[in-house]
N, C-alpha and C positions, 0 to 999 in steps of 0.2 A: 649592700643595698638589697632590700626584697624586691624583687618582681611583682608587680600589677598578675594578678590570677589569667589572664588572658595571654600575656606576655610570656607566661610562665609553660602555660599549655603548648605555644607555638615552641617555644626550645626546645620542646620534649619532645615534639612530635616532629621539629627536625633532626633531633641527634638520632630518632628511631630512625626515621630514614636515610639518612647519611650511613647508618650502622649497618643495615639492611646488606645483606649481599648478593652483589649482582645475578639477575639471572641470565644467564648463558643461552645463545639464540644461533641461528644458524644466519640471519642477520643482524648477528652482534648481541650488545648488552640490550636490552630494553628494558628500562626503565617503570618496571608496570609497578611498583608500590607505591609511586607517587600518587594513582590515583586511587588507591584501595583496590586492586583488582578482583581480591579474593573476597570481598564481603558482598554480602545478597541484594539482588539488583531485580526490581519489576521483569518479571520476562511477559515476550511480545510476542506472538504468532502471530506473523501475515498470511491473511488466506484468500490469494487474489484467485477471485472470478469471473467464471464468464458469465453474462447476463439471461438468465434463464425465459424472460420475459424483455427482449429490447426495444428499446425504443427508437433507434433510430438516428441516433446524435452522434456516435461515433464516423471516425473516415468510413471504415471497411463496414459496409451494410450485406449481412448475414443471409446467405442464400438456405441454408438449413437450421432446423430449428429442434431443440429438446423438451419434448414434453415432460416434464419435469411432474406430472403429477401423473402420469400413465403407474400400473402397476409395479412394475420390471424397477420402473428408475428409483418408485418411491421406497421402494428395497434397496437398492444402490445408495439413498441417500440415506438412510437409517443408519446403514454403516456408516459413513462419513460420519455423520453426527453423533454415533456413538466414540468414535474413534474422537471426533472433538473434545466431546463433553468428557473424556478422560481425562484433559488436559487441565480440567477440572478451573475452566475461568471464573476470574471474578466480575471482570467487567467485558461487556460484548460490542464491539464499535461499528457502526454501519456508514454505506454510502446514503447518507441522508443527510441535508443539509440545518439548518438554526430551526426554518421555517417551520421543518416538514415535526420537529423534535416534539410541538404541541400533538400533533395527530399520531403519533409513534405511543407515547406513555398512555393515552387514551385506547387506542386500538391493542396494544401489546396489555394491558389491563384488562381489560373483554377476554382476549385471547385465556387469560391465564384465569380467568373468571367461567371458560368455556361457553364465553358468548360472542366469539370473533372466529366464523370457521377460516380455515387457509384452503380451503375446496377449490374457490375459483383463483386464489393468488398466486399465481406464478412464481412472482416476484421475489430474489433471493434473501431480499429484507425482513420476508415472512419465512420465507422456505426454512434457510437456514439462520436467521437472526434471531426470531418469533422461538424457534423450536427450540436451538442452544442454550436459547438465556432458560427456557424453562427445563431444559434437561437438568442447567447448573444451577437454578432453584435463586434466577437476580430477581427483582422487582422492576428493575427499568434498566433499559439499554439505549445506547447513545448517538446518536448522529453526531459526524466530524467532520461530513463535506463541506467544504466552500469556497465558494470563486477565487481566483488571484486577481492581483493590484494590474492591470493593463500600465504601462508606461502611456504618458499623454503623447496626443498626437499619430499614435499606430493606425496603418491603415484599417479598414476594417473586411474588408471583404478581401476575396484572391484575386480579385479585378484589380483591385486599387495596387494591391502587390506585385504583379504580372506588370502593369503600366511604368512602375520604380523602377523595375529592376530592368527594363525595356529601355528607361533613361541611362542606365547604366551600362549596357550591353552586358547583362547577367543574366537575363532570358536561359540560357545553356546550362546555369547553374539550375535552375529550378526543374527542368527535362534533361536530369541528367541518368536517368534510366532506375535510379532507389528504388522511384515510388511501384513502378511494375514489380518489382522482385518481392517485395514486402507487401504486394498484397498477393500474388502468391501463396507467400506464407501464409497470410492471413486464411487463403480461401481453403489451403491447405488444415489448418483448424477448426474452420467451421466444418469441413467434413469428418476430421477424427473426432471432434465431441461426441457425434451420431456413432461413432465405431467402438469406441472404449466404454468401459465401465466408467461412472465419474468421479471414483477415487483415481483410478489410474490416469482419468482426462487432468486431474487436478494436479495430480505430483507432475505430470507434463507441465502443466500452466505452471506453474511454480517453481520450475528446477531454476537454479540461478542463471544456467546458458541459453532458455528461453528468455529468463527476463532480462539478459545481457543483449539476448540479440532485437527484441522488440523494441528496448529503448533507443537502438539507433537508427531506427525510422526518422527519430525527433533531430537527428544530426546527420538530416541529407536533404536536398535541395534548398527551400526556403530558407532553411538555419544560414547558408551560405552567403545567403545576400545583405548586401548594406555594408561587408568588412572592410573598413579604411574610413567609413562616411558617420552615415548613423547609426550604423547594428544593427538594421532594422530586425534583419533575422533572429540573433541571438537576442537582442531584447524582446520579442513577439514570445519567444520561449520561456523567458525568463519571468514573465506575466501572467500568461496565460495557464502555462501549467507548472512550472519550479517552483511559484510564489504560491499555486493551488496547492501543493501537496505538502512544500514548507510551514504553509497553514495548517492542514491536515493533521501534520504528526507532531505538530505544538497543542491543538488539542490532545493527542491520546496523549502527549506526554504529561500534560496538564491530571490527566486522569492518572495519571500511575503514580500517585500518591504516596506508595510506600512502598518498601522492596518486596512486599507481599505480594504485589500485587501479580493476577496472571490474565492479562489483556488479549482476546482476539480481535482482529479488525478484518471485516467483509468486507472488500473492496474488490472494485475492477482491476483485473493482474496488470494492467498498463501502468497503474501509480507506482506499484510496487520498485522498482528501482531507484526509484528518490527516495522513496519510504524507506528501505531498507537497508539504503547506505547511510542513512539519517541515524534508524536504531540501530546500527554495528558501532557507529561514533559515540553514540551516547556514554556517558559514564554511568548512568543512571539505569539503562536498560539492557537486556538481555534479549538476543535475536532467538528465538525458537524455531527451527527449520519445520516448514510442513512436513516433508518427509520423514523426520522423527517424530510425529502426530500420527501420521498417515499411515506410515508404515509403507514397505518394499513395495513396487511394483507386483 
């Protein structure tokens, strides 16, 4: 009996891999030619940042500030950007949301036109979004920010949250001392920004045991409450910003079109740990470490 052409492909490409020999691991066989491992995969640089111009929305509000356009830095940032644009992107993703995407291709057009100066723009969008894409000679660069799905019903305010967990006798969990230590940290960075060069500010923002330890801010107090009832905690997270960044990186992945592809994404270093255990899972995509962009310390 002939095989159907499709039926015929699938036999072959299990006898290959049934055939295939184990590769040897120091925990065990794994299994990687199931998923093609060795064939070419979009690679991703995440280049989370701090907000050169903030506004204000964040918990920890910023006692020092980077002048970002003073002489000194904008030498500091030429590096940076030289060292990016080696990386030689094809496509460049920013913290901008659907909205803002019309006034992005219009002012990024002027810019490249040399009729949009970045004199008074602070803003990393321009700084280093504006400059990259034209170091790596795009036509248009992308917005991927956007809100997460809220669960119906969540409180909305810390009042409203504070009063639950009061019904609860959970109070203790929310002042359970995280929140002082972690802004610590925080106030601890806003001062080394002002102290480092901001290649070196940046391989700090980015090393993975920063980004390991910022993200569990998100898994102390609040997170804690509502366990056994409604979640309220773990659902408030799971909305607000899990569903925020799960969105996020369904867009760039959406962009990564072909294994060609070589994607930056300008983001706040805070997403970055959902973002990046996202692109490590991927079959599809390839984590590029800033540090081997950036280079040593």
């Amino acid at each position: 009996m002939k095989l159907p052409a499709a039926a015929l492909a699938f036999v072959t490409l299990a006898a290959t891999v049934l055939a295939a020999a184990p590769v040897q691991r120091d925990d065990g066989f794994i299994a990687t030619h199931f998923l093609n491992e060795g064939a070419p995969r979009a690679q991703v640089l995440l280049l989370g940042m701090f907000h050169f111009q903030d506004a204000g929305l964040d918990g920890y509000k910023p006692k020092h500030s980077v002048d970002i356009q003073e002489a000194g830095r904008q030498a500091e940032l030429a590096d940076v950007l030289r060292r990016l644009a080696a990386f030689k992107p094809t496509k460049v993703c920013l913290e901008g949301d659907a909205e803002f995407q019309p006034k992005l291709d219009e002012r990024y057009a002027q810019f490249l036109a040399g009729r949009f100066s970045l004199a008074d723009r602070p803003n990393e969008i321009y700084q280093v979004g504006f400059r990259l894409g034209q170091m790596a000679g795009l036509q248009r660069l992308h917005c991927v920010d956007v809100m997460g799905r809220s669960y119906p019903g969540m409180p909305e305010t810390e009042e409203q949250f504070r009063a639950y967990a009061a019904t609860r006798g959970e109070l203790a969990l929310l002042d359970d001392g995280w929140q002082a230590r972690f802004q610590a940290l925080y106030a601890h960075d806003d001062e080394l920004k002002t102290q480092l060069p901001l290649r070196n500010f940046l391989l700090y923002l980015n090393s993975p045991e920063r980004l390991r330890m910022g993200h569990g801010h998100y898994l102390t107090g609040m997170f804690k409450v509502g366990v056994g009832d409604n979640f309220w905690g773990p659902d408030d997270l799971a909305g607000y910003w899990y569903d925020r960044n799960l969105r996020i990186f369904a867009k760039v992945l959406r962009l990564a079109d072909t294994p060609q592809e070589r994607i930056v994404l300008v983001i706040g270093a805070g997403h970055l740990p959902i973002i990046r255990q996202l692109v490590q899972s991927s079959p599809e995509l390839q984590l590029v470490e800033v540090r081997d962009v950036l280079g040593a310390p």
